[in-house]
N, C-alpha and C positions, 0 to 999 in steps of 0.2 A: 457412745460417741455423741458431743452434741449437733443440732443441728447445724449446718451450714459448716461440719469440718467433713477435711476429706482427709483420706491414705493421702503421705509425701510423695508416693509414686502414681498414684490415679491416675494423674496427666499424662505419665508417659505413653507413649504411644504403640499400639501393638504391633506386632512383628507376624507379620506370613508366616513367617518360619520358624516363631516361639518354640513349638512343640521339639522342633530340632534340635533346635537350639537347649533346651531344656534338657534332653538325653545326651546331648553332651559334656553338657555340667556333672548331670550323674555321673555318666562313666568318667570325666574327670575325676571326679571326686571319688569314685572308691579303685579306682587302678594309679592314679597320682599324675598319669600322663593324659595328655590332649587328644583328641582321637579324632584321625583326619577324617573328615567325611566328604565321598565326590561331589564336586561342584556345578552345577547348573547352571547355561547359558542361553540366554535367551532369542528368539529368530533377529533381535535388530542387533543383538553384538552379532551373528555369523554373518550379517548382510555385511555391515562392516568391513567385517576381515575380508568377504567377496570382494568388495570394492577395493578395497587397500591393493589386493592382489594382482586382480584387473591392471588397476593403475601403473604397478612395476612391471608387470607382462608386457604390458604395452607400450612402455617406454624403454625397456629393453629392448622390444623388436624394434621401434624407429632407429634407435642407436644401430642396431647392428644393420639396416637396410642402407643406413647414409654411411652407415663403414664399405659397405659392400659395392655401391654408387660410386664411393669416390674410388675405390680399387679399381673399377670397373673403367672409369675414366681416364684413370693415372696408366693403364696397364693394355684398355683396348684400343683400337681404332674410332675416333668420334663419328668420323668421315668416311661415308661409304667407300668414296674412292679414294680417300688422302692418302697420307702418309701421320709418321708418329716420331718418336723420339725412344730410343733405346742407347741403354748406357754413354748418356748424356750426349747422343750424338741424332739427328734428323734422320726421320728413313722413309720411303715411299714418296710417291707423288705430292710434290707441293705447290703453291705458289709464293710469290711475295714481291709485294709491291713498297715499293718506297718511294715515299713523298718528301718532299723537298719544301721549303719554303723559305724562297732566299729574301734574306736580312730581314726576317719577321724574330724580334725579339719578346719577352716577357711583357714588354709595356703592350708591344701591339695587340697581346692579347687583352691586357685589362684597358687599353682602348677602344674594343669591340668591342669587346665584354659589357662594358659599360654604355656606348651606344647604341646596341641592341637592345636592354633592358630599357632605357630613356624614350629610345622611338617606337618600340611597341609597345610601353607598359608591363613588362614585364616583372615580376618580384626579382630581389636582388639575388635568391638561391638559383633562380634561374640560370645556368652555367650553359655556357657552350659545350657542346662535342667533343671539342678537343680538351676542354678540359677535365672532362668523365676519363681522358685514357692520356693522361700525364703521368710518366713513369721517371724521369728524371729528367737530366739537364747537360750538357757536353760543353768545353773547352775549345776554344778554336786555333788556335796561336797555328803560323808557318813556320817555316823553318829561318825566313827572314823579318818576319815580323810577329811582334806579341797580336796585331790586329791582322788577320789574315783576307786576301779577297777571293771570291768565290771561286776561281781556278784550283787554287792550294785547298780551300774547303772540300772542292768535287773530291780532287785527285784523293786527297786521306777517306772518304765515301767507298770512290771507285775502288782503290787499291789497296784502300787500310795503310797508306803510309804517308808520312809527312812531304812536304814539299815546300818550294818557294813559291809566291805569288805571280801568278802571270801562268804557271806550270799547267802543260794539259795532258794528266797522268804521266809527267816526265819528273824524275826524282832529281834530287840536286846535284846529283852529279853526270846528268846526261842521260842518264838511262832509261826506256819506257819502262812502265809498269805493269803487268797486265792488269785487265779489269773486271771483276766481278760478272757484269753482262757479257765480253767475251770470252770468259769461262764457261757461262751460262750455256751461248751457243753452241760452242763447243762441245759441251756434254750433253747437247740436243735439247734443251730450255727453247722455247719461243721467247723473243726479247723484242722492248719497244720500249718507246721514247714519248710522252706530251709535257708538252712546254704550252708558255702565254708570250715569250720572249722568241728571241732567234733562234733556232734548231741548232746551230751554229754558235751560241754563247757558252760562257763557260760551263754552268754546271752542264747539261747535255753533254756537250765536247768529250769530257773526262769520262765519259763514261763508253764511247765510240772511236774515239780519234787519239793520236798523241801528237804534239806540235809542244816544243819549247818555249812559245809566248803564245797568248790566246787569243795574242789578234790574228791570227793568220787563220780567219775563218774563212777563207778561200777553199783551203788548203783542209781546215774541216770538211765543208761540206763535200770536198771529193772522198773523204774516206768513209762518211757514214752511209754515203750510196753504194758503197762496195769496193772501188778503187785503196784498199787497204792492207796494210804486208799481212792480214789474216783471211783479207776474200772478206766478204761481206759478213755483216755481225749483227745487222738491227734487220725486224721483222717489220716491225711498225713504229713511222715517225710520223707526229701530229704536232703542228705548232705555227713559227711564222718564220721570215728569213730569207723568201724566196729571191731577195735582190743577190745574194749569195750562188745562186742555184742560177744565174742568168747570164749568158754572156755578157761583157758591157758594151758590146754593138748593140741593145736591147732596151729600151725604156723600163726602168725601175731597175737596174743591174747596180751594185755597188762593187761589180767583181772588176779585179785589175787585170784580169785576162779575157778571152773571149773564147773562155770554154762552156760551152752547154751542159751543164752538169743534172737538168732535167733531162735530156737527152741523154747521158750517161748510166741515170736512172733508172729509164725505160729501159736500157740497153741490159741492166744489171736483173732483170725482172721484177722491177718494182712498178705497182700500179699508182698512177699520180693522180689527185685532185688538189684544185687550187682555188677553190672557192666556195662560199656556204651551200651552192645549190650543190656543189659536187658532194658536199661533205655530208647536206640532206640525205642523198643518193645512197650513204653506207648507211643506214637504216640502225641509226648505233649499236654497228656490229655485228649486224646477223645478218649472213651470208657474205662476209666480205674476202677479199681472196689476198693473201701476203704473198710478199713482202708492199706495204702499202708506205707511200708517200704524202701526206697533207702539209702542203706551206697554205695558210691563208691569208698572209698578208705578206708585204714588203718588206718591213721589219720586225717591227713588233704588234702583235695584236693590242689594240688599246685599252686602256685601262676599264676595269668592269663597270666603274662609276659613268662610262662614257658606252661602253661595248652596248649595254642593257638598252643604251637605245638607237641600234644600231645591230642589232639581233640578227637583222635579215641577211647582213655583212660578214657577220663574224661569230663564229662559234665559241662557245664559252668553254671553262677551263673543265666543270661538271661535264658538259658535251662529250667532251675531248676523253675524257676519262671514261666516262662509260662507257665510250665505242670505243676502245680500245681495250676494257676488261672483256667485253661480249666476244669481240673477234677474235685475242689470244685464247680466250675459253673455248669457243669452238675450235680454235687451230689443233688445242689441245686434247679434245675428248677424247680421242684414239691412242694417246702416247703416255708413256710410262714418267712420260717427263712434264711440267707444269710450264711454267713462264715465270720471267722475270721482267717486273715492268717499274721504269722510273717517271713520276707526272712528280713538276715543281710548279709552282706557286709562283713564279717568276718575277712578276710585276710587285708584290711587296717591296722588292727591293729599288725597283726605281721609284716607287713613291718616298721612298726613306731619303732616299737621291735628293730629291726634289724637295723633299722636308714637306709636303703635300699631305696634312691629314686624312683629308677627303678620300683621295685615291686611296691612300691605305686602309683606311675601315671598311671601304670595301672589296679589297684586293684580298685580305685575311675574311671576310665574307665569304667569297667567292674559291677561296682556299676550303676552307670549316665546311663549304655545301658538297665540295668535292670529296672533303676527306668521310663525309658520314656517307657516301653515294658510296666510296669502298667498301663502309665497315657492312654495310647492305648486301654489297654483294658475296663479301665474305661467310656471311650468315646463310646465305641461300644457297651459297656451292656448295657440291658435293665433295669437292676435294682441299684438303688441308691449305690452308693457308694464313698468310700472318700479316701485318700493315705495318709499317716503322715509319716513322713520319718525325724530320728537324731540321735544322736551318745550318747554312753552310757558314751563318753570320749574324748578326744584327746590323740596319743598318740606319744613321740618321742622328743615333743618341736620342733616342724618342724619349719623351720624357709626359706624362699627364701632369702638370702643371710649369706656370711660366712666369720671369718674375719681367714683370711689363716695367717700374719704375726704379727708381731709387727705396722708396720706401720699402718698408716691410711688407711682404704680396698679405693678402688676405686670400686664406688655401679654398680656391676653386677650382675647377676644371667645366666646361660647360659644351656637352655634348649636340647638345640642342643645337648650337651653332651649326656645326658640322650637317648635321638634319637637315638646314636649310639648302644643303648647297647642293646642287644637281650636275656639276659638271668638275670634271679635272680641272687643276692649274695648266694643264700642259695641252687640256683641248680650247679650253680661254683664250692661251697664245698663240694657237693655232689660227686661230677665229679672228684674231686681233690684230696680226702676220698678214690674213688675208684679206681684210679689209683694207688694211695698209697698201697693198699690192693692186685694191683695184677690184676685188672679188664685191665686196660687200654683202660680205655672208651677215643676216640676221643674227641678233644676239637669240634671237628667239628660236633658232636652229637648234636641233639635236646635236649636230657635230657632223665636221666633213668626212666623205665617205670613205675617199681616200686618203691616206697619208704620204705627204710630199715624198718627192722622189730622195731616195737617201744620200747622204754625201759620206764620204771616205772620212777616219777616224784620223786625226792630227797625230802624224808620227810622234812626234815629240809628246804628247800626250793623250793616249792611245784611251787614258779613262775619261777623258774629258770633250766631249760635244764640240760641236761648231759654233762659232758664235751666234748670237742671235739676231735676225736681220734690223735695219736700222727705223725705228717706226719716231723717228725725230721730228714733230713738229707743232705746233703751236695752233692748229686748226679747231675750232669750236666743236666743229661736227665731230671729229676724233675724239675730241674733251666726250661728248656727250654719249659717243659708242659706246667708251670706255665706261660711262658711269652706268648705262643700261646693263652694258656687259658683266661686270661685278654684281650686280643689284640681280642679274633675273639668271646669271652660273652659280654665284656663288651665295646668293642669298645676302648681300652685304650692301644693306641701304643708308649708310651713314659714311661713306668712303669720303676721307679727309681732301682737301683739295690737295694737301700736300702730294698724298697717298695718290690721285690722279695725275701729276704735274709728273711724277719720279714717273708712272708707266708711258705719259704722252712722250718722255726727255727719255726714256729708257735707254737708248744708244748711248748715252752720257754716265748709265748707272752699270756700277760693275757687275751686279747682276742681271740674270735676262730674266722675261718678261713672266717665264712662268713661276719664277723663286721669289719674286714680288709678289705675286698672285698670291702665289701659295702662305708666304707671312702676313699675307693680309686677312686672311683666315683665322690662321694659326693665332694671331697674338689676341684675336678675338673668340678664339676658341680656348684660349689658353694654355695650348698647347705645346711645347718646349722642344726645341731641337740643339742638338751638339753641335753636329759636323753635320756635311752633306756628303761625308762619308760612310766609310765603315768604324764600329766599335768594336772595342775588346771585350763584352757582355759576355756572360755564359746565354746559352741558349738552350731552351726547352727539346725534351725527346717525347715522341707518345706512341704508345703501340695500341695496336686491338686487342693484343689478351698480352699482361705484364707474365703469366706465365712462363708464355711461346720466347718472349724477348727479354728473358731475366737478366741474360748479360750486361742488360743495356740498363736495368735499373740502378738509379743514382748520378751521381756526376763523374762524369766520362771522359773520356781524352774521344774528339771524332775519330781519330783513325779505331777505336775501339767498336764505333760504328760498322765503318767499313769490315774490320773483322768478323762484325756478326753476319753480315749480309753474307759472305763466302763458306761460315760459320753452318748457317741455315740450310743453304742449298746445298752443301757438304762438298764445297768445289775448291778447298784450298790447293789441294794438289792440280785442281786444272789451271788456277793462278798463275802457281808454279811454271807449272808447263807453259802457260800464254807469255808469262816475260820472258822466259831461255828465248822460244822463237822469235820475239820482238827483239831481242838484243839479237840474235845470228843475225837477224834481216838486214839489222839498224847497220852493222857491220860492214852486210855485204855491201848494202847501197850507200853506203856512207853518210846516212840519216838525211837523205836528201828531202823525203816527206814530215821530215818534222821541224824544218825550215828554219831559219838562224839559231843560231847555237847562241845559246844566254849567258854571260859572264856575269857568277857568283853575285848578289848582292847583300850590302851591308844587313846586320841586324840592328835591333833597336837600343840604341843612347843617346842620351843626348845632346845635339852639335846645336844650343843656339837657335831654334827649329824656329822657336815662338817670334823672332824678330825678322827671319829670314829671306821671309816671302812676303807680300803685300798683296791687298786683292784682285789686283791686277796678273799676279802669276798664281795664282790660286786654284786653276782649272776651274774655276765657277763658271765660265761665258757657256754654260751650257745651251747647244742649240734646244726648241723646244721640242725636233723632229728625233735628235737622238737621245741616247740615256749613258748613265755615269755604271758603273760596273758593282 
């Protein structure tokens, strides 16, 4: 061979296992077949297959733990001392509260929603509370109107069934209803009431009393102190109203008799406090003794935008709500039975009223702080419980955005505005009322401490206020209150001379004093109103676990609401039972407690509507002491 050549296989490279490999070929070669030889595997393939193994083992077992978990869940007791659900019905100790929050619609949410992100800085995923436990959305319509007002809303709550407006849990054809919370009591539930409005308003009302129109809160507040064809039904009421509760031989009484219905109270074994020291004194709720009475105000507690600095006066909706789960939880520790408690958000709806942004960003504030203070407490109790939380209405036609001219708007909405402003339109006119009178309250005042004494609701238009007092004059000094006053309430330093001349002439404008306030705001905030009534909106529902309240996921007819609440507690049958004995009673007594009998009212078509009225019959002359419904 020469040099520099090599074998054509030299290169190849040798093999570990030649030799093996070589005896294989032989015995191929003289038996004609292959001849299997055992295979060898080396320590990093068996670590390998360890690992692979491992991996399925262990994934296996999570699977089967979170099987085991969730059986565990679906099948045991969460709650030491609750209750559960078997075949598909509620069992043991529960509770359940229901929040209310009248005429807050969708927009008010992404109203706040959005102001709260703007004024803290917030990122925009930042979501409210409420909006973590949005489970659907419900239908409002009565039986006489496609827009329904909060009496008809309650009653379909209380009773699960429709009604006409005006109705206080009485059905269209005369009848009471019975209602959820006196089932409640009945079947030995502890039951209570907080409110920011009148104890004595509609939604409350429906829930403790039955009267054919729902102005006859007189005649309310006799039944929820006990004076009722069932004997007493509420454990604990918190709220305002007490001109109601007063003789009218009485300073601050709006009653048209001269019964003592605090005195009745006391009489019924209810313990009363009537003011923030007194309400201090229940220690939110621990140690307190029922049946418990709080009125803290005359009419209505003020709006939060106004309440916050006025704290030492009035207790807040939060307040009100925590001392009221503390105290039914103790009433309850000992008994097989839980409570049933209704707190509403009240004042939404008179800012909708009022078309008053301000008041409303923080009314649903002040709602949203209350509603997470539940779900808080629900997590720390030991016994079963659930939250349902929606609105009897929308109210206002709120809208985030406004179209100011003729032209095509350019789409803003500008929260910031809102920011500035520190005070209600309705504590403005209050301030502006009393200056007029002689007071000379500073614009630079918190707000008065008191709210004037209340006047009687206009027969003829039961939803609409008194008018506004006459603040007519041409005085320089007035001009210049008026422009302090705007500039350091409302944050509004470029107020049009026009815009002062209509609040100085006010007695001359068909609106009063605080619905001008309030659009002077508003078309600066750009913010849009309908009516300064109610809507036909669908409106939002939220529970604390969508499990617990499955019925209620999706869009609902209310009365399907109210269904769940009787639903839950498992009190259909005591329903039952509560309306047979209201209708014997109603019978016996000839419905004398549930006070003028209602003749049937039209439904909705249309007669012409749009040309009919003028704003002079409009029910706008809202005074700025009472509110619209």
């Amino acid at each position: 061979m020469a040099r520099g050549e090599e074998p054509l296989l030299s290169g190849r490279p040798s093999s570990d296992h030649s030799d093996e490999r070589n005896v294989e070929e032989e015995d191929a070669l003289l038996t004609g077949q292959k001849q299997q030889q055992p295979r060898r595997y080396t320590w990093a393939f068996w670590r390998e297959v360890g690992l692979l193994a491992w991996a399925v083992l262990a994934t296996v077992l999570v699977i089967i733990l979170a099987i085991l978990y969730q059986h565990q869940q679906q099948t045991s007791n969460p709650k030491p001392s609750g209750g559960g659900w078997k075949n598909g019905r509620p069992t043991g100790k529960r509770n359940l509260i229901f929040m209310v929050s009248d005429g807050m619609g969708p927009t008010s949410l992404s109203l706040t929603r959005t102001f709260r992100q703007t004024v803290t800085g917030l990122p925009i995923d930042d979501v409210l509370v409420l909006d973590e436990h949005l489970i659907g959305s419900s239908r409002t319509r009565s039986t006489t109107s496609l827009i329904t007002d909060s009496a008809a809303g309650a009653t379909a709550f209380s009773c699960g069934q429709k009604s006409y407006n005006g109705a206080i849990s009485v059905l269209p054809n005369g009848d009471p209803c019975g209602t959820v919370l006196e089932a409640a009591k009945r079947a030995g539930y502890k039951t209570g009431l907080v409110v920011t409005t009148r104890i004595t308003d509609a939604t409350p009302a429906c829930f403790a009393a039955h009267v054919n129109q729902r102005g006859e809160e007189d005649e309310i507040a006799v039944q929820e102190v006990g004076e009722h064809p069932l004997g007493r039904v509420l454990d604990l009421v918190l709220g305002g109203g007490r001109c109601h509760f007063l003789p009218n031989t009485t300073d601050g009484s709006c009653r048209k008799d001269d019964r003592d219905i605090i005195h009745l109270a006391k009489k019924n074994g209810f313990n009363y406090v009537s003011d923030r020291k007194g309400f201090d004194g229940l220690n939110f709720g621990t140690g307190v003794k029922l049946p418990l009475l709080g009125l803290f105000a005359d009419t209505d507690i003020p709006y939060e935008v106004d309440r916050r600095n006025m704290d030492d006066v009035y207790p807040s909706l939060d307040d009100m709500a925590r001392t009221a789960l503390t105290a039914l939880q103790e009433a309850t520790e000992d008994s097989d039975k839980g409570f049933f408690l209704m707190i509403e958000g009240s004042r939404i709806d008179h800012a909708g009223h009022g078309n008053d942004p301000v008041a409303q960003v923080h009314e649903v504030l002040a709602y949203h702080k209350a509603f997470a203070s539940v779900l808080e407490f629900l997590d720390r109790d030991d016994v079963e419980g659930v939250l349902v939380g929606t609105s009897d209405h929308e109210t206002g036609g709120l809208a985030t955005a406004r179209q100011l001219h003729d032209a095509y708007p350019e789409y803003h909405w500008f929260p910031t505005v809102l920011a500035n402003a520190t005070h209600s339109a309705e504590n403005l006119a209050y301030k502006l009322r009393d200056h007029i009178a002689g007071k000379h309250i500073s614009p630079l005042d918190t707000g008065i401490k008191t709210p004037p004494r209340p006047r009687p609701r206009s027969p003829a238009s039961p939803d609409s206020p008194s008018p506004s007092p006459s603040l007519s004059t041409d005085s320089q000094e007035i001009k210049q209150y008026i422009q302090h006053l705007v500039s350091n309430g409302l944050g509004i330093h470029d107020a049009t001379p026009a815009e002062i001349r209509r609040l100085v002439n006010s007695s001359e404008d068909p609106w009063p004093v605080s619905y001008i306030l309030a659009d002077m705001i508003s078309r600066r905030a750009q913010v849009g109103w309908t009516t300064h009534g109610h809507s036909a909106v669908d409106v939002n529902i939220y529970a604390s676990d969508p499990g617990q309240a499955k019925p209620l996921v999706g869009n609902r007819e209310n009365t399907e609401v109210g269904g769940f609440l009787k639903e839950y507690l498992d009190l259909e049958e005591e329903v039952e039972e509560v309306t047979e004995e209201l209708k014997k009673k109603m019978m016996k007594s000839g419905g004398e407690w549930m006070g003028e009998v209602v003749v049937g009212g039209k439904g909705d078509h249309y007669e012409g509507d749009f040309r009919k009225r003028g704003v002079l019959g409009c029910g706008c002359h809202a005074g700025v002491e009472e509110h619209g419904y």
